[in-house]
C-alpha positions as CSV (number, residue, x, y, z in Angstrom):
1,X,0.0,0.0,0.0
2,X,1.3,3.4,-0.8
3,X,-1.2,6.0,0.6
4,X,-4.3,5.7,3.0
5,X,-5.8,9.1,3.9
6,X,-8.8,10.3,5.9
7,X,-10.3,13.3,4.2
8,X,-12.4,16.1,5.8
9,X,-13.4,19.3,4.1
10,X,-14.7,22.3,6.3
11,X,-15.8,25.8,5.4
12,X,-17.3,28.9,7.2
13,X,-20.7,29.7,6.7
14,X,-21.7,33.4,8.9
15,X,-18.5,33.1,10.6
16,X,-19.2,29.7,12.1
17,X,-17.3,26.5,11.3
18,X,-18.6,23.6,9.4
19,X,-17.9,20.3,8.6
20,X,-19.2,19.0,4.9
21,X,-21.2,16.1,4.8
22,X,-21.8,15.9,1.2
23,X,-22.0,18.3,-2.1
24,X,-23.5,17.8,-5.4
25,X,-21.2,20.5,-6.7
26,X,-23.3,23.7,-6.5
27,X,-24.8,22.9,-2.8
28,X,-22.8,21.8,0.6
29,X,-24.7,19.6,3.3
30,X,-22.6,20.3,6.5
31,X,-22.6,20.3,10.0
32,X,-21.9,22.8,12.4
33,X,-19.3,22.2,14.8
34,X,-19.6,23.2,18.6
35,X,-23.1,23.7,18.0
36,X,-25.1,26.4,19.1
37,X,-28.2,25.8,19.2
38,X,-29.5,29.3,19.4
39,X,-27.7,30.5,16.9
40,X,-28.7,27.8,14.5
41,X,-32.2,28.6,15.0
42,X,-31.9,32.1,14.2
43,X,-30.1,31.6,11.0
44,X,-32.4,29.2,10.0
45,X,-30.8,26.1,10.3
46,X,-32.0,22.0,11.3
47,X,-31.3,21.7,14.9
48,X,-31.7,18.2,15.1
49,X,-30.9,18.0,19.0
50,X,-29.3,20.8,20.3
51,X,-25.8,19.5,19.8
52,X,-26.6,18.5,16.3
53,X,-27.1,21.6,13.8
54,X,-26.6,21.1,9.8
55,X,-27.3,23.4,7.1
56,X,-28.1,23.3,3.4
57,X,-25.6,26.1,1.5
58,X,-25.0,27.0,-1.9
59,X,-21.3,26.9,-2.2
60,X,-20.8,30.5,-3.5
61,X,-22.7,31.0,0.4
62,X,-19.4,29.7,2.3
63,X,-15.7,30.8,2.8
64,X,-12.5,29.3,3.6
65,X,-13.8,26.1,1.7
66,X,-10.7,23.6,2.4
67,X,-9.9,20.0,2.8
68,X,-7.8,18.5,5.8
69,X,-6.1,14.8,4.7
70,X,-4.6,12.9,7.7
71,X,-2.0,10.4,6.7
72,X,-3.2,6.9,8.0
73,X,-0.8,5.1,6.6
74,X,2.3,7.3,8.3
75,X,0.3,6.9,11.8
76,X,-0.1,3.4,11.3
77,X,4.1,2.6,10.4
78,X,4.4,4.4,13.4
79,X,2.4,2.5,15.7
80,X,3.6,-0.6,14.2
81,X,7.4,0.0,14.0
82,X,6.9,0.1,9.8
């Protein structure tokens, strides 16, 4: 094996952080993190419980859209002497 990555994207939607779920290409599901329940509310957002807030968003909606790779297969020759 020569590369084994976990891959998270996040953006900033009203100055809050977000973690994408999923994106068709012109829309972003995502998820807000350290939820605010309140604040979700206000801006329209599903509170699903009040730790667990996503929003719908057109991409041209959010900033600072960027991916964040963790190298799994450098953690793992670490743990395992490789």
């Amino acid at each position: 094996m020569d590369a084994w990555y976990s891959v998270k994207w996040y953006c900033t939607w009203r100055g809050r952080e977000f973690v994408v779920l999923r994106s068709d290409g012109s829309k972003l599901l995502a998820e807000l993190l350290g939820a605010d329940d309140r604040w979700a509310r206000e801006n329209g957002l599903n509170v699903l419980d009040p730790a667990w807030v996503q929003g719908t968003f057109r991409v041209d909606e959010v900033e600072d859209l960027h991916e964040e790779r963790t190298d799994l297969l450098a953690q793992w020759k670490k743990r395992h002497g490789g």
